[in-house]
C-alpha positions in Angstrom: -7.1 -41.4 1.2 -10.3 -40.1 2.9 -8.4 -39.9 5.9 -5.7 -38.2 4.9 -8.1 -35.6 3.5 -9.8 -35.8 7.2 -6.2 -35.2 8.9 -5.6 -32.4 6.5 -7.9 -30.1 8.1 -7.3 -30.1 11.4 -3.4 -30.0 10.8 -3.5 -26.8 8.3 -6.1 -25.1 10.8 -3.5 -25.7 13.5 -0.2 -24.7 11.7 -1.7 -21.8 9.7 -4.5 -20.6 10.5 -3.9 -19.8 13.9 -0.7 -18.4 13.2 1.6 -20.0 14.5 3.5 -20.4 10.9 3.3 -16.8 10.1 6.7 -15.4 12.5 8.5 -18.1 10.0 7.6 -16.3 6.9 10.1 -15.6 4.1 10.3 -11.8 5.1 11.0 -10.9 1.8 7.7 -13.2 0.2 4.3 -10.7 -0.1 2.9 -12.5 2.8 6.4 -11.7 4.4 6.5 -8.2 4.2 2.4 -8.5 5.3 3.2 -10.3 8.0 6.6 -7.9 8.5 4.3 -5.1 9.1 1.8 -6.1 10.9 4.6 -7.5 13.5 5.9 -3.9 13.6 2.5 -2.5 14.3 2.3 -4.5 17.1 5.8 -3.8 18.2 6.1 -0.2 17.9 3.4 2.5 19.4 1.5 3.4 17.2 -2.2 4.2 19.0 -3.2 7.9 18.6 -1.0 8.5 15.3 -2.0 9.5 11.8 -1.4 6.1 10.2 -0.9 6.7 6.4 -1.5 3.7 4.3 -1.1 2.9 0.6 1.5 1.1 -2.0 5.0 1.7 -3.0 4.5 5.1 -3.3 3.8 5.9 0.2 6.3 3.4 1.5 9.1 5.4 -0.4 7.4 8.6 -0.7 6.5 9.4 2.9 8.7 9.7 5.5 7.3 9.2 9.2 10.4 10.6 10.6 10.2 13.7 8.6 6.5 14.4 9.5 7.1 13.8 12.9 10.5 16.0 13.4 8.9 19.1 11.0 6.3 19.2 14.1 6.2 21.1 17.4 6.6 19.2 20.4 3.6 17.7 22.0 1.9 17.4 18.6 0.6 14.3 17.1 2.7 12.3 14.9 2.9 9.9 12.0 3.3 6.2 11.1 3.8 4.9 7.7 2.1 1.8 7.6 2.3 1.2 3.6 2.9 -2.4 2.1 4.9 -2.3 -1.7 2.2 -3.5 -4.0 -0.6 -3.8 -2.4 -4.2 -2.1 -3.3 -7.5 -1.3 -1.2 -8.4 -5.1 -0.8 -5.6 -5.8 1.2 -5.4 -2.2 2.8 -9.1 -3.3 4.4 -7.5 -7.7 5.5 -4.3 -5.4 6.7 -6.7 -2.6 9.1 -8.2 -5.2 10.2 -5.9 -7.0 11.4 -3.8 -4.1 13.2 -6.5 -2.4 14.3 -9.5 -4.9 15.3 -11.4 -2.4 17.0 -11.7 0.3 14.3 -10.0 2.5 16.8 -6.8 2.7 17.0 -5.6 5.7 14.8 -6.5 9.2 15.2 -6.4 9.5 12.1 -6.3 7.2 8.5 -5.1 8.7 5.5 -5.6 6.4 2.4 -3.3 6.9 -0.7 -5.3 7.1 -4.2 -3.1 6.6 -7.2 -5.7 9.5 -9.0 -8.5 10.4 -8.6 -9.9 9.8 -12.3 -10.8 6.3 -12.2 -8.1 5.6 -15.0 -6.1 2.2 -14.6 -4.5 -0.7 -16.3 -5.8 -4.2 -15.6 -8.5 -5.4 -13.2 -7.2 -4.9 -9.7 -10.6 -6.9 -8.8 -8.9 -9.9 -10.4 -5.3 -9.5 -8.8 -3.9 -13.0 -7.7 -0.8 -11.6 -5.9 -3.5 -10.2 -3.3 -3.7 -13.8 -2.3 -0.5 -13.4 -1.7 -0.1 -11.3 0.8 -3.3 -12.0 2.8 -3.1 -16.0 3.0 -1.8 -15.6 6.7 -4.7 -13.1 7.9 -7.9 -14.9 6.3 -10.2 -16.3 8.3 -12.9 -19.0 7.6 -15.4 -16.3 7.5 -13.6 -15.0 5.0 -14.4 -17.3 2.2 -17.5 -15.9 1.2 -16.6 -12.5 0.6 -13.4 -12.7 0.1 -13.4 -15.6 -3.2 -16.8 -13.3 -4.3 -14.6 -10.3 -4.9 -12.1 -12.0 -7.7 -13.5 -11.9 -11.0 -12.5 -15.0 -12.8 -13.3 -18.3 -12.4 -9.7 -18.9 -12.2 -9.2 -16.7 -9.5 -12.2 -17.3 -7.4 -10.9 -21.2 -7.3 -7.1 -20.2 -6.1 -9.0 -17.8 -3.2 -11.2 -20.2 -1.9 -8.9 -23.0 -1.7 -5.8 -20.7 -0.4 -8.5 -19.1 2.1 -10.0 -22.8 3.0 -6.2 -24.3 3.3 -4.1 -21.9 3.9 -1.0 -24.3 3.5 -1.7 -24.5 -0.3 -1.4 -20.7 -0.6 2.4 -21.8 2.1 3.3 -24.6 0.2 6.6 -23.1 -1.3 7.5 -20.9 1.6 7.0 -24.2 3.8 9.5 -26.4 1.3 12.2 -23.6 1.8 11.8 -23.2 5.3 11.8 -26.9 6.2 15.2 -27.1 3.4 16.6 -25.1 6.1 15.2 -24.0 9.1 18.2 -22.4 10.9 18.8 -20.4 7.6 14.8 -18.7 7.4 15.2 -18.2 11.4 18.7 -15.7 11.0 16.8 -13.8 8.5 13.3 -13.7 10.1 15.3 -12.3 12.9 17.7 -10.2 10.8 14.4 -9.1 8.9 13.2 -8.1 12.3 16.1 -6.1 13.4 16.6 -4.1 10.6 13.1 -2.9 10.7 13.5 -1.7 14.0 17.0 -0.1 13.3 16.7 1.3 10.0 12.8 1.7 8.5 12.1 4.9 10.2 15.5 6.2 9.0 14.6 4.8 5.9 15.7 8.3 3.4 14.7 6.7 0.0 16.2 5.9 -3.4 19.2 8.7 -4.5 18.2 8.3 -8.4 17.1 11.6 -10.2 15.3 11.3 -13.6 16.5 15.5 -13.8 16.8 16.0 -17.6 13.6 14.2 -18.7 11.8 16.5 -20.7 9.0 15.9 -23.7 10.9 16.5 -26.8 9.2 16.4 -30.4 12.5 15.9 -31.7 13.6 12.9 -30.2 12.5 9.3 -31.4 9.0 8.5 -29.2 8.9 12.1 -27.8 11.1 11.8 -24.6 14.6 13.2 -23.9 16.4 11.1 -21.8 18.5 11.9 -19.1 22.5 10.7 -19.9 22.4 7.5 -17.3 19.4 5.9 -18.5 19.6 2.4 -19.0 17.6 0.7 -22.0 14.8 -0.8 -19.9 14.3 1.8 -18.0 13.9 4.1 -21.1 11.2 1.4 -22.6 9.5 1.7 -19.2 9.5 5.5 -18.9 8.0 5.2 -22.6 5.2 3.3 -21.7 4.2 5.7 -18.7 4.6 8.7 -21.3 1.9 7.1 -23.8 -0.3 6.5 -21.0 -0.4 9.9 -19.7 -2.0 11.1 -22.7 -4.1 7.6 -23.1 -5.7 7.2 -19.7 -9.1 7.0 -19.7 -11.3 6.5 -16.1 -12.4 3.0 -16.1 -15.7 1.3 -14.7 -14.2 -1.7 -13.3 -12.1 0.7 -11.7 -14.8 2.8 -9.8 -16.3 0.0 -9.4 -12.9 -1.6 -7.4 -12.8 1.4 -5.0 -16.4 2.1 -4.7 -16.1 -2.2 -3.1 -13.2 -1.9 -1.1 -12.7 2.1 0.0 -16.4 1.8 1.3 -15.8 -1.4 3.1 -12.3 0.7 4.5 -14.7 3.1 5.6 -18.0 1.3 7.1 -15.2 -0.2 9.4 -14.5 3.4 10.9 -18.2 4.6 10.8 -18.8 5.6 13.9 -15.3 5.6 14.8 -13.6 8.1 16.5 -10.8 8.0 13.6 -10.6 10.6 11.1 -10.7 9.4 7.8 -8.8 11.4 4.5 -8.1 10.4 1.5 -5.2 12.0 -0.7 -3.6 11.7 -4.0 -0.2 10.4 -4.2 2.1 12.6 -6.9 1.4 11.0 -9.8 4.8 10.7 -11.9 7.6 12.8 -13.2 6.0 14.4 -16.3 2.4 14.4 -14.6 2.4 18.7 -15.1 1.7 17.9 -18.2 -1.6 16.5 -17.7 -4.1 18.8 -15.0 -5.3 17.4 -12.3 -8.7 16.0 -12.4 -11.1 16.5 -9.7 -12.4 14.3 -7.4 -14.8 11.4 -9.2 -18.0 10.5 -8.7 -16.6 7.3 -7.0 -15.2 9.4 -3.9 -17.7 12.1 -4.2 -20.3 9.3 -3.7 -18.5 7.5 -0.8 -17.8 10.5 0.9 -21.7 11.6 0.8 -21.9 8.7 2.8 -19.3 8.5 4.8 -18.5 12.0 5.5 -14.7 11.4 4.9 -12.0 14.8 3.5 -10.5 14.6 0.5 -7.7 16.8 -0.1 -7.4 18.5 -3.1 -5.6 17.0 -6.0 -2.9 20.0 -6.8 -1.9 19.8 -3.0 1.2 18.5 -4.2 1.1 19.3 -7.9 4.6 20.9 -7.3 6.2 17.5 -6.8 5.2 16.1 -10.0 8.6 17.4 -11.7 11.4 14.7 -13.3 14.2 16.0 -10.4 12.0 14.5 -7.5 11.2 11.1 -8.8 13.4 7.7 -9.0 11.8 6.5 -11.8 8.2 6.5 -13.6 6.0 5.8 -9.9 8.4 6.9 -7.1 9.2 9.6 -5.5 13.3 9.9 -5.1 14.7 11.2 -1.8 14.7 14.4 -2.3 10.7 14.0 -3.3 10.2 12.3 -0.4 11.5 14.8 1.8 9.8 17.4 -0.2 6.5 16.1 -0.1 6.9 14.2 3.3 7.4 18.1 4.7 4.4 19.6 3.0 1.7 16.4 3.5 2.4 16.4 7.5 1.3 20.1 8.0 -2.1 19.4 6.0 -2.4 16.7 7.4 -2.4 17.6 11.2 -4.6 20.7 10.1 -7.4 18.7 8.7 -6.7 16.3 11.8 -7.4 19.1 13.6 -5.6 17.6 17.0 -2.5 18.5 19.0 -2.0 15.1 21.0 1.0 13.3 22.4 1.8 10.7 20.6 5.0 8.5 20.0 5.7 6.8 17.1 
């Protein structure tokens, strides 16, 4: 047994951590669409753009394309470099590993959900970041990277994922081995349509148009006709948070972590660092914008980083521009995509050639 434990080692350090496993990723597993993207970043050009990172949101809400065609020729353009579902801990494992040397973007805009502090759950204590960073950990990792979980739970599943990266594989590796030429045709067709079809990407056609707060109805919320039971249950939860959200210190204390350690990689750097606010939902007018927190007011005292304004796209916080309670629709993406790249090259305050 002891030397099977022995054999372990050096045959997980060889498969996965140099990896060698990672072009066989499920492309549609977290660590897939990690891995997905940080394939593309070193496929397409990318050097010398305003790289905009962040969730879901960005992913669907910005449009690269967009950005780069509402330009004038010659200008600098725009990369959406945005993983669904992923938060600052893995925005700081995913810039590192796309850009080593701190200097590879212009500029880095960095999506903020708000800029209150409010949240639901302990994004310190997230397992699904595990997830999507088990190919791109490193032995030096361990320290830092276990210390940052919360529970003892947690800290165990980091440390032995980050140790032996095969247990954090093990399912992905049963599937691919099942059948190999199977996971190979959609790696490969995985690969293709990113090439083909991201950029173009135009995002979702749904409309929530016809929401509207309305005393009258049961729960406060008129629906629009198409709305399907679940998604009215989960349009009634984001309505009773609105008026419930309330900053939260294991929030600041999240971003104060992770956004500084985002931003002690670029000190020094010639990269431009801003930080915006995503539009927050469709019923958001409602509720003002807050200002900037103490948490970015802080960092940015110490950093020297721009924050843009939180009603710089107040105007795209309406029911007609959203797909449902998070993302922008396509016709909020192109709205906002148009209006974000012109602020965006201002405060970049460059006029390079760049391709995407």
């Amino acid at each position: 047994m002891l030397y099977g434990i022995l054999l372990l080692f050096p045959v997980d350090a060889l498969l996965f951590h140099t990896g060698i496993y990672r072009k066989y990723l499920d492309p549609f597993s977290m660590a897939g669409w990690m891995s997905t993207m940080v394939w593309a970043c070193q496929f397409k050009v990318i050097d010398n753009t305003i790289a905009v990172i962040g969730d879901s949101r960005v992913a669907d809400g910005f449009s690269a394309k967009i950005a780069n065609e509402s330009g004038k020729p010659g200008e600098i353009k725009f990369s959406n470099i945005a993983v669904h579902g992923t938060s600052p801990r893995v925005w700081y494992y995913q810039l590192r590993e796309i850009d080593p040397k701190a200097n590879r973007f212009s500029t880095l805009a960095i999506m903020m959900p708000n800029y209150d502090d409010s949240g639901e759950g302990d994004l310190a204590d997230r397992p699904r970041d595990i997830n999507y960073l088990v190919p791109y950990l490193h032995y030096s990792d361990v320290f830092t990277f276990v210390g940052s979980f919360t529970s003892s739970e947690s800290k165990m599943h980091a440390a032995i994922c980050n140790i032996l990266n095969g247990v954090g594989f093990k399912i992905d590796l049963l599937e691919f081995l099942a059948n190999p030429k199977k996971r190979l045709d959609l790696v490969k067709l995985q690969h293709y349509v990113w090439r083909t079809s991201n950029y173009n990407y135009a995002g979702h056609p749904e409309t929530l148009k016809g929401l509207a707060p309305d005393p009258k109805e049961p729960g406060g919320l008129r629906f629009p006709a198409d709305t399907t039971p679940e998604h009215k249950l989960h349009l009634q939860g984001y309505f009773n948070q609105i008026t419930t959200s309330r900053p939260q210190d294991f929030v600041a204390r999240y971003h104060t972590y992770w956004l500084g350690k985002i931003l002690d990689r670029y000190r020094g750097s010639r990269t431009k660092i801003i930080v915006f606010e995503m539009p927050r939902g469709p019923l958001h007018y409602l509720k003002p914008q807050a200002p900037p927190n103490a948490t970015l007011l802080n960092l940015q005292v110490k950093y020297g980083f721009t924050i843009l304004p939180p009603e710089a796209f107040g105007d795209c916080e309406r029911p007609e521009f959203f797909s449902d309670f998070l993302h922008l629709n396509s016709v909020g993406r192109q709205r906002f995509s148009a209006e974000f790249a012109p602020v965006l090259r201002r405060v970049a305050g460059a006029s390079l050639s760049a391709t995407r």
